[in-house]
C-alpha positions as CSV (number, residue, x, y, z in Angstrom):
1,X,200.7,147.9,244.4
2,X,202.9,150.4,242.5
3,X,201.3,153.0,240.1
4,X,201.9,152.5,236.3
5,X,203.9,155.5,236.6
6,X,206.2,154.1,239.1
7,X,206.9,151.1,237.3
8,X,210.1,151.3,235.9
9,X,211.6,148.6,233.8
10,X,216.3,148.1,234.5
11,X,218.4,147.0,231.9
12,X,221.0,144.6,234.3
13,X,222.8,143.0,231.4
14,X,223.3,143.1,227.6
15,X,225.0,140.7,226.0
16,X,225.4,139.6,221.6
17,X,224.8,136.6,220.5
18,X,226.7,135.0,217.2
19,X,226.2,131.9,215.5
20,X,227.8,129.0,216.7
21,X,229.8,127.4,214.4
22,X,230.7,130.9,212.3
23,X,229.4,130.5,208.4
24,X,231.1,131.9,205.5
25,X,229.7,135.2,204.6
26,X,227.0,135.4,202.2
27,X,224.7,138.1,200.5
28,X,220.7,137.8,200.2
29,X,218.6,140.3,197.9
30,X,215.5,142.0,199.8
31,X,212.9,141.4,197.6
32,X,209.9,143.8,196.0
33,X,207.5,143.4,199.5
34,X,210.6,142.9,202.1
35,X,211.9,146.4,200.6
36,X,207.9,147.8,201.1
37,X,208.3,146.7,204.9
38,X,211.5,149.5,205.6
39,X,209.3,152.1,207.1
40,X,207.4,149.7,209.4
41,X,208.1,149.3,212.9
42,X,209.9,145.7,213.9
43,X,207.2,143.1,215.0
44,X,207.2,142.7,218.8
45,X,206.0,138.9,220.6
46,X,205.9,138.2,223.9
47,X,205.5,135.7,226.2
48,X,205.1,135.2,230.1
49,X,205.9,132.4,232.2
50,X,206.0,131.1,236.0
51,X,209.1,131.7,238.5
52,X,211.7,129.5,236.8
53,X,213.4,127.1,239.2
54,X,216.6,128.3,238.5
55,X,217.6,132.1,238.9
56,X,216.8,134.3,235.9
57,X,220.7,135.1,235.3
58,X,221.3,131.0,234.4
59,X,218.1,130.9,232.8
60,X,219.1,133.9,230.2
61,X,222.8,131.7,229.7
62,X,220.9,128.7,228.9
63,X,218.7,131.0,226.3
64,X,221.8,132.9,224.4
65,X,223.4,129.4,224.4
66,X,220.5,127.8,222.3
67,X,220.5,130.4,220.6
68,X,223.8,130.6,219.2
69,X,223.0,127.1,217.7
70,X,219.5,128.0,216.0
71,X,221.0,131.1,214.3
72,X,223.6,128.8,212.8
73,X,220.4,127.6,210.9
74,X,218.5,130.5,210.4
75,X,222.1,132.8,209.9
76,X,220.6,136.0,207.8
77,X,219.0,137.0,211.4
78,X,222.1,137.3,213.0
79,X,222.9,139.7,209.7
80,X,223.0,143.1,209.1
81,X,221.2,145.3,205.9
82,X,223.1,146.9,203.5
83,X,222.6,149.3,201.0
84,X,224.5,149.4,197.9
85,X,224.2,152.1,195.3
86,X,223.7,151.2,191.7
87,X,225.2,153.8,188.7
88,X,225.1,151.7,185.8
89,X,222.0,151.3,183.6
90,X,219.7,151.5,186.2
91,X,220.7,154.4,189.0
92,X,219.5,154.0,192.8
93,X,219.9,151.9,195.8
94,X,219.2,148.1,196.9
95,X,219.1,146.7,200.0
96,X,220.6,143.1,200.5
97,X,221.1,141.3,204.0
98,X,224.9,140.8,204.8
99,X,225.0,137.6,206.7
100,X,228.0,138.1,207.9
101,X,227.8,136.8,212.0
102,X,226.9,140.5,213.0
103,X,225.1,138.6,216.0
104,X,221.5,139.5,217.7
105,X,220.9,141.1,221.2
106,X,219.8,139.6,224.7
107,X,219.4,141.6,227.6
108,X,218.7,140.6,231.0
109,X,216.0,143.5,232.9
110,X,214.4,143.6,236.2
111,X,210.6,144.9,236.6
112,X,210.9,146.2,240.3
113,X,208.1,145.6,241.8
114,X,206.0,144.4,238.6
115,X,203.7,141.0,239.0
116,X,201.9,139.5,236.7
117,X,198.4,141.0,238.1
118,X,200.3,144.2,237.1
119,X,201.1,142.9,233.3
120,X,197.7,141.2,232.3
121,X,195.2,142.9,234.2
122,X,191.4,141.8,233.3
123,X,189.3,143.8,231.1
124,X,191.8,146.7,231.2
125,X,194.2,148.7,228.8
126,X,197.7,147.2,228.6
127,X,199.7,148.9,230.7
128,X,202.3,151.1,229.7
129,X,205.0,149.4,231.8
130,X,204.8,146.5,228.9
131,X,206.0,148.5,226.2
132,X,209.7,148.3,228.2
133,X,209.3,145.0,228.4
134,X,210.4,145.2,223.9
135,X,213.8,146.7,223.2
136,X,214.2,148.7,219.7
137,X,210.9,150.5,220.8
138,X,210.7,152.8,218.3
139,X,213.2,151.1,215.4
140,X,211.6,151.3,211.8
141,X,213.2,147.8,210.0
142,X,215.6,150.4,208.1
143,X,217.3,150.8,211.0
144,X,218.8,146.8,210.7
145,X,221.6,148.8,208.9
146,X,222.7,149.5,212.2
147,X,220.6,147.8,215.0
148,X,220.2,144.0,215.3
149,X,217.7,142.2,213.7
150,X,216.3,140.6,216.1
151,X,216.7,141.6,220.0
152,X,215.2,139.4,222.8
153,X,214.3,141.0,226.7
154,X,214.3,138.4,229.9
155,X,212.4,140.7,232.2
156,X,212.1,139.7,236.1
157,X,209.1,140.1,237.7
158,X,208.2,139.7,241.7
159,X,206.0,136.3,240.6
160,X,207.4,135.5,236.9
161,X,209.2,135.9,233.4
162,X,208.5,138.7,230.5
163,X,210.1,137.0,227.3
164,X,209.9,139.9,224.8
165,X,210.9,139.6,221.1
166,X,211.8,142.6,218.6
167,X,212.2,141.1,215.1
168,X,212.7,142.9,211.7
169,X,210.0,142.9,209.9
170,X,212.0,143.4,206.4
171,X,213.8,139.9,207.1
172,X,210.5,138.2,206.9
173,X,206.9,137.9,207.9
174,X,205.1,137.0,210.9
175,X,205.0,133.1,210.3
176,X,208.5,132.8,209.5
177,X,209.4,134.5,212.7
178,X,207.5,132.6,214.9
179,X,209.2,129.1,212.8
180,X,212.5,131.0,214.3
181,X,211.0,131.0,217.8
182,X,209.7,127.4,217.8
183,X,213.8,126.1,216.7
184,X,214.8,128.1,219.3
185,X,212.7,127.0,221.8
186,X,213.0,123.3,220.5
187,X,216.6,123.5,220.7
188,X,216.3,125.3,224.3
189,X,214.2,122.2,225.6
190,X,216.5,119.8,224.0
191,X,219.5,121.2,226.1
192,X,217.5,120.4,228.8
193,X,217.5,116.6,228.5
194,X,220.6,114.0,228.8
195,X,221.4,113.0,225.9
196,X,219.7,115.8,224.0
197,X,216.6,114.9,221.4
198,X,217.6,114.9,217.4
199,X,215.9,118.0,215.8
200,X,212.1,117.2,214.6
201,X,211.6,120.0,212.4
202,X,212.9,121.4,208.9
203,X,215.6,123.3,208.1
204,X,214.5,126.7,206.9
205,X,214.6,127.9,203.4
206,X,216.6,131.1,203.2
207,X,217.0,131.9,199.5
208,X,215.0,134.9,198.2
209,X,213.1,134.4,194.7
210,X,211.8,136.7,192.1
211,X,208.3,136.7,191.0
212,X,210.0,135.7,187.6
213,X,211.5,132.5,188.8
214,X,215.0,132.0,189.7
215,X,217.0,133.8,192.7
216,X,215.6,136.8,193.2
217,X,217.9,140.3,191.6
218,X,218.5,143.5,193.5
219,X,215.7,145.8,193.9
220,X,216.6,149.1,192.7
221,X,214.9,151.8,194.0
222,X,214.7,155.6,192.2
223,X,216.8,157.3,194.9
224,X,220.3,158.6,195.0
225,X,219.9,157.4,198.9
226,X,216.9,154.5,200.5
227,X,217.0,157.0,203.5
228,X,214.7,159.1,201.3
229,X,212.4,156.9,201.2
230,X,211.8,156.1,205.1
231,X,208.8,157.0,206.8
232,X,208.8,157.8,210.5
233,X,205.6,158.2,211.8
234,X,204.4,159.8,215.6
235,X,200.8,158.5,215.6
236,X,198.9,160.2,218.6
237,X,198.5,157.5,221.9
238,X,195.9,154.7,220.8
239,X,194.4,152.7,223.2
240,X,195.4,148.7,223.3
241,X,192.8,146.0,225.3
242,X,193.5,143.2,226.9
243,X,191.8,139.9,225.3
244,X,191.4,137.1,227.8
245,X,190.2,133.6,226.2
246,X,189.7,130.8,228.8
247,X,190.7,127.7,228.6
248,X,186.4,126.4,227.9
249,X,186.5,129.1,224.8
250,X,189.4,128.1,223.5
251,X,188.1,124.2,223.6
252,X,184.9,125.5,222.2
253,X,186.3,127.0,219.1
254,X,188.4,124.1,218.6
255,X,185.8,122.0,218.6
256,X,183.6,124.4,215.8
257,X,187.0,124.3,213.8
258,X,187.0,120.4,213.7
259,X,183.2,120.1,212.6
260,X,183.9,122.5,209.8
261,X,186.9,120.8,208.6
262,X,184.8,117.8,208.8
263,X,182.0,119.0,207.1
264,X,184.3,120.1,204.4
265,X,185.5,116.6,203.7
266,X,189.5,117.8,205.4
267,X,189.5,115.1,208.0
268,X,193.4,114.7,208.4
269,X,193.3,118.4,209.0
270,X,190.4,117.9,212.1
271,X,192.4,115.2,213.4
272,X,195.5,117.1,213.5
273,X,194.2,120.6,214.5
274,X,192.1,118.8,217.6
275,X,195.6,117.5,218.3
276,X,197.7,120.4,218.5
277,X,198.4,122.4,221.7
């Protein structure tokens, strides 16, 4: 088994993704807390999987194909941020998302060497061969002036799939990324069958809103440049766990979940949360 050291983590193939059909270009405000997220680092997901049946290379087309269709839905991803400096009344800068087809990344890598004993050891620190398993490493969600907005890593290993996923974190929060995720992966699966399945789910809502009511205006900061304003911090190492939950656990706090929704008189939500995956 290789050393963490000697685990090293090659980028094969790079490739950008647009949405599929083009839209017209549009402009959307960052609002008061997406402007408060520019100094924080994009959120990183992943997930790990089996051998595929098929080799990685068609499995990576099959992914940038679906999802060319789901940014055609959720388009300000594929965008790029602006900033725009205001000299009228008010003096500074705003930041507004120009959803202009820019595209998002996806890169094909190869983990020689790596298995999955090597990525989720038990009752260990993660190792540090995962962090190359996340492109845009050290981005801060500023960066989206120039970098994508969203970047996704198909990393081989010897006895699976690494799916890693680098989101900005100033396009939206957690849920809303993980809604992106699940109509990508619906519309991956869908590909799959013959004829393909009508989408199940809602179409997002992409218009920003003030606090006031109404679309939401530009955010003007006090700056003659938002650059000013960006944080980039070098915290010292920190120490990350692995959390193993088995599959008796999870069924056990499932199970105390549905009593308490029961007890509190929510039993459509017991029903469905026993229900769910």
């Amino acid at each position: 088994m290789p050393s963490p050291s000697s685990m090293v983590v090659r980028v094969v193939s790079s490739r950008t993704v647009k949405p599929l059909p083009p839209r017209p270009r549009e402009r959307i405000e960052l609002t008061s807390w997406d402007v408060s997220m520019l100094s924080a680092n994009y959120i990183q997901k992943g997930l790990l999987f089996a051998p595929p049946a098929d080799p990685t290379l068609h499995v990576v087309d099959h992914l940038a194909a679906a999802l060319a269709d789901v940014l055609a839905e959720y388009y300000p991803v594929a965008g790029r941020f602006v900033t725009e400096k205001h000299r009228g009344d008010v003096v500074g800068c705003s930041v507004y998302i120009d959803c202009d087809g820019q595209g998002v990344e996806i890169l094909h890598a190869v983990a020689d060497g790596v298995a999955i004993v090597d990525v989720v050891p038990p009752d260990v620190d993660v190792p540090r061969v995962v962090q190359s398993f996340f492109p845009l490493d050290e981005a801060v969600n500023y960066d989206g002036q120039d970098l994508p907005l969203f970047v996704a890593q198909v990393t081989e290993l010897v006895d699976g799939v690494f799916l890693g996923f680098s989101y900005n974190h100033a396009l939206s929060d957690g849920t809303a990324y993980w809604d992106f995720l699940n109509a990508w992966a619906e519309i991956a699966r869908s590909k799959l069958l013959a004829p393909p399945e009508p989408p199940r789910r809602r179409r997002p809502l992409l218009e920003r809103w003030s606090p006031d009511g109404g679309p939401a205006a530009p955010i003007v900061l006090p700056c003659a440049d938002v650059s000013e304003l960006i944080e980039r911090l070098s915290p010292p190492p920190l120490r990350e766990r692995m959390l193993h939950f088995s599959g008796e656990s999870l069924a056990a706090l499932k199970e105390r979940a549905r009593k308490e929704l029961l007890e509190a008189g929510d039993t459509a939500g017991a029903v469905r949360g026993w229900r769910s995956p």
